[in-house]
BANU-444792 format. One record per residue (C-alpha): residue in three letters; x, y, z; chain; residue number from 0. Coordinates in Angstrom, 3 decimals. Layout:
! residues N
{'Ala', {X, Y, Z}, 'A', NUM};
...
//
This chain:
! residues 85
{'Unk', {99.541, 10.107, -67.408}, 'A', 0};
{'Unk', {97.717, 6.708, -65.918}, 'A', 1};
{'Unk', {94.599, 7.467, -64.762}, 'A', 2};
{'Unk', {93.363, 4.937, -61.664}, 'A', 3};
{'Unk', {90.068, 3.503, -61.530}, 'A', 4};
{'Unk', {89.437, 2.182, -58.040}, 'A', 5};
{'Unk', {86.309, 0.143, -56.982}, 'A', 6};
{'Unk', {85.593, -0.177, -53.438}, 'A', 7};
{'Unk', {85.518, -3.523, -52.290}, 'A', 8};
{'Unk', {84.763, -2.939, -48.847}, 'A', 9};
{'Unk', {82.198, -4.964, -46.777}, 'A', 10};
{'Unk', {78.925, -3.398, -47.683}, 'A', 11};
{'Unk', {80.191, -2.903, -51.182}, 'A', 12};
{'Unk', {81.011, -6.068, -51.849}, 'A', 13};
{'Unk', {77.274, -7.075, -50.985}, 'A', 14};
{'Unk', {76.106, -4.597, -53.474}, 'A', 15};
{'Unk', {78.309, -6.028, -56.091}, 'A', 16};
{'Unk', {80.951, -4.033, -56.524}, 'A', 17};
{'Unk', {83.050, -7.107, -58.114}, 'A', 18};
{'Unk', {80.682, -7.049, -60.823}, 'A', 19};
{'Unk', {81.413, -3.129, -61.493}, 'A', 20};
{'Unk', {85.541, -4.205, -62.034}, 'A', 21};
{'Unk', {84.342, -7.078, -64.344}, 'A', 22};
{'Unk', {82.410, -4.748, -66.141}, 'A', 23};
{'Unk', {84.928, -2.122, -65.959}, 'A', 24};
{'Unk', {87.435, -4.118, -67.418}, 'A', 25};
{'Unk', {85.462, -6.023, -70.100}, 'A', 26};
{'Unk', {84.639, -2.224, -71.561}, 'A', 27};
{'Unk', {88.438, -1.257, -71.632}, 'A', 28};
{'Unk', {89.013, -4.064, -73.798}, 'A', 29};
{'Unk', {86.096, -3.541, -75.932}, 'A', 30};
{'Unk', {86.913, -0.419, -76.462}, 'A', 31};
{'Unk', {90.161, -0.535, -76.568}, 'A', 32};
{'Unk', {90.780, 1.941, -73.750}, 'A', 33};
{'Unk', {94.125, 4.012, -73.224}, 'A', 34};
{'Unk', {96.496, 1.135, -71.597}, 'A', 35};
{'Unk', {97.115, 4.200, -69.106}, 'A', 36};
{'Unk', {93.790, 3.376, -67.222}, 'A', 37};
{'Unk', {93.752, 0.991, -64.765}, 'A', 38};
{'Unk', {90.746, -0.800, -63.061}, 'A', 39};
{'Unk', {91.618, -1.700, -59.139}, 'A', 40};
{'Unk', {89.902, -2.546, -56.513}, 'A', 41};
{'Unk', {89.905, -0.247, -53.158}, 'A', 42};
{'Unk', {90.082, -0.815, -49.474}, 'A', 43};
{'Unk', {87.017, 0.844, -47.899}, 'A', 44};
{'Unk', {86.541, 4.527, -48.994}, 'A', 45};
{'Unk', {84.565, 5.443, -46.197}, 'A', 46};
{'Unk', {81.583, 6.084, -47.757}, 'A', 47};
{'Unk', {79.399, 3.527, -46.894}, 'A', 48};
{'Unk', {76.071, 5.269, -46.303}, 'A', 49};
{'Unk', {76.547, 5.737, -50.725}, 'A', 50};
{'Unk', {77.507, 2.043, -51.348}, 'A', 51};
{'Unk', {78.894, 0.700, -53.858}, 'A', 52};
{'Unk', {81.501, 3.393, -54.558}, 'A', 53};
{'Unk', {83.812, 4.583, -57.349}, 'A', 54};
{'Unk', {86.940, 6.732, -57.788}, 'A', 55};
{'Unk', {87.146, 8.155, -61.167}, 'A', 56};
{'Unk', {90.632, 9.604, -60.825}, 'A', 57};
{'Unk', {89.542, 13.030, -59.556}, 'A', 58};
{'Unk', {86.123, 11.818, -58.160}, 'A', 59};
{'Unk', {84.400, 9.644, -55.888}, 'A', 60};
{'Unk', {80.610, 8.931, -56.813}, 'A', 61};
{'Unk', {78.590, 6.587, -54.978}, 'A', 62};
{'Unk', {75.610, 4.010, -55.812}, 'A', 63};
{'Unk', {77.355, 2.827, -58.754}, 'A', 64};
{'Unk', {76.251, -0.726, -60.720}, 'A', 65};
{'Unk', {77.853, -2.088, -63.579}, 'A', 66};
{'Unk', {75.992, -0.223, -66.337}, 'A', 67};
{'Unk', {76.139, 3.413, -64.432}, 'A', 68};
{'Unk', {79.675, 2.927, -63.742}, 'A', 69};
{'Unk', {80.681, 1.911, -67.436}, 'A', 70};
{'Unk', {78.564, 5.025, -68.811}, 'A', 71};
{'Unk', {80.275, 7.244, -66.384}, 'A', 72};
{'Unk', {83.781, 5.772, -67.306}, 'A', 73};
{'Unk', {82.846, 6.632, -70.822}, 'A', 74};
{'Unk', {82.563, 10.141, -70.388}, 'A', 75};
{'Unk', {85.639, 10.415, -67.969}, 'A', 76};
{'Unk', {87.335, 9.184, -70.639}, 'A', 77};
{'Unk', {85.951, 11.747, -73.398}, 'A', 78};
{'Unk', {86.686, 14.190, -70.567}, 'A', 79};
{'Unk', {90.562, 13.007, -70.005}, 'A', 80};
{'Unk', {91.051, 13.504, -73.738}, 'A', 81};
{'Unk', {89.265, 16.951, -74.107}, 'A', 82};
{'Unk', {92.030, 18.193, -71.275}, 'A', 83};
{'Unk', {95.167, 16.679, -72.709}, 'A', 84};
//
C-alpha cells in the first residue's frame, strides 16, 4: 500500500520553507532507504494556514513543521506503518 507524503506548498508555506521540508523529506528516504511505496509530494493549499508550514502524513495533517520535525515525525510514521501491516 503507497503511503503519500504531501507538503503544502501554498503561499504562506512556501515563505516558511516548506520546499526545504520535501528536500529534506526526500534526502531521508534515500538515506534510509525508505519503502519505495512512500512518496514525498508537494500539496496545493491545505487550508490551514493559521498552522503554517503543513504536513500530511497519510492519515494526518500536523502543522508548524521544519525540516528536522518533519523528518523525525516521518520516522515514526514509518515505524508506525510497519507495526500495522
Amino acid at each position: 500500500m503507497q503511503k503519500i507524503i504531501k507538503v503544502c506548498t501554498g503561499k504562506r508555506c512556501s515563505e516558511k520553507f516548506s520546499w526545504y521540508i520535501i528536500k529534506r523529506l526526500e534526502a531521508d528516504k534515500k538515506f534510509y532507504h525508505y519503502d519505495e511505496n512512500i512518496k514525498i509530494e508537494p500539496s496545493a493549499c491545505m487550508g490551514r494556514c493559521e498552522n503554517w508550514p503543513n504536513v500530511n502524513f497519510g492519515d494526518e495533517v500536523i502543522g508548524q513543521q521544519n525540516p528536522i520535525k518533519s523528518s523525525e515525525i516521518l520516522r515514526k510514521k514509518i515505524e508506525e506503518w510497519k507495526k500495522s501491516n
